[in-house]
C-alpha positions in Angstrom: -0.1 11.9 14.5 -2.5 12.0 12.2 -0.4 14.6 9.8 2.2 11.8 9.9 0.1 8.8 9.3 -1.1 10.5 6.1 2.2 11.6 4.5 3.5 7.9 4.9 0.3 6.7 3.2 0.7 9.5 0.7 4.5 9.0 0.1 3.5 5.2 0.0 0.9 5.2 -3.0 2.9 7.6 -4.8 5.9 5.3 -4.8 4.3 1.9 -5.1 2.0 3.5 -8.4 5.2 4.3 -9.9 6.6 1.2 -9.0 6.4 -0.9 -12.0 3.8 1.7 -13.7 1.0 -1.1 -12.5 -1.8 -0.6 -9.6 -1.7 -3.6 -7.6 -5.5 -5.1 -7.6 -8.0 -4.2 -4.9 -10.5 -6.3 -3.9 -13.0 -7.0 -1.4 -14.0 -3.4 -1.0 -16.4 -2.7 1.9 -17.5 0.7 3.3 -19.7 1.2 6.1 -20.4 4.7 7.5 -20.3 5.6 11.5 -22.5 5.3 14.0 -21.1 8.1 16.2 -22.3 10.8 14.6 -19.3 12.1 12.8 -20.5 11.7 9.4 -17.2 9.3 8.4 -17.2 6.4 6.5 -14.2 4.1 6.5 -13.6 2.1 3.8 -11.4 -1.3 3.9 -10.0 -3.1 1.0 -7.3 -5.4 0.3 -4.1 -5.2 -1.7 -3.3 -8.7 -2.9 0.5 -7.5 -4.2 1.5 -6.0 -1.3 2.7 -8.6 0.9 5.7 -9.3 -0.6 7.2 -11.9 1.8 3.2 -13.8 1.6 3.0 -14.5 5.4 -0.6 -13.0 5.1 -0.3 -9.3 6.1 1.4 -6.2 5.2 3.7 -5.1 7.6 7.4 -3.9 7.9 9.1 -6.6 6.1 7.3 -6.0 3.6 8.1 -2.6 3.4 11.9 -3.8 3.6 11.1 -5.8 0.6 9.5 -2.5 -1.0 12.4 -0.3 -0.3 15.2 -2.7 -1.0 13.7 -3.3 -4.8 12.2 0.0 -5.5 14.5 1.2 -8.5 12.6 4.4 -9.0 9.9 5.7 -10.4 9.1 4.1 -14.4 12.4 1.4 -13.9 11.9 -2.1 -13.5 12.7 -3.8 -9.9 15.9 -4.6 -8.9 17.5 -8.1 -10.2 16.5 -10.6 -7.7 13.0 -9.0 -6.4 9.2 -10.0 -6.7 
């Protein structure tokens, strides 16, 4: 599961880097490590240009959006996108 989550994350930030050549801003960064004793930190962080349909999350339409505009890798969007 794991495995899986981190190929579409990979696979995801490849693809939306290339998108338009452009990294969409990050802000409100925050990192905080564990209390369990496993040494992690988690990070959280916001990507203002990733919800594309602006109902105030990222989710699957906004992956639609994504995939129905992505042109390939250095090409503009599609006609008609954000």
């Amino acid at each position: 599961m794991v495995t899986r989550f981190m190929s579409i994350c990979v696979v995801l930030a490849i693809t939306g880097a290339t998108w338009a050549n452009l990294s969409p801003p990050v802000t409100n960064v925050t990192a905080s490590q564990r209390t369990d004793g496993s040494k992690k930190v988690d990070i959280r962080y916001n990507l203002a240009d990733a919800d594309f349909d602006a109902d105030g999350d990222v989710d699957l339409a906004d992956f639609s959006i994504f995939t129905a505009c992505f042109n390939g890798p250095s090409r503009p969007p599609a006609a008609g996108c954000p």
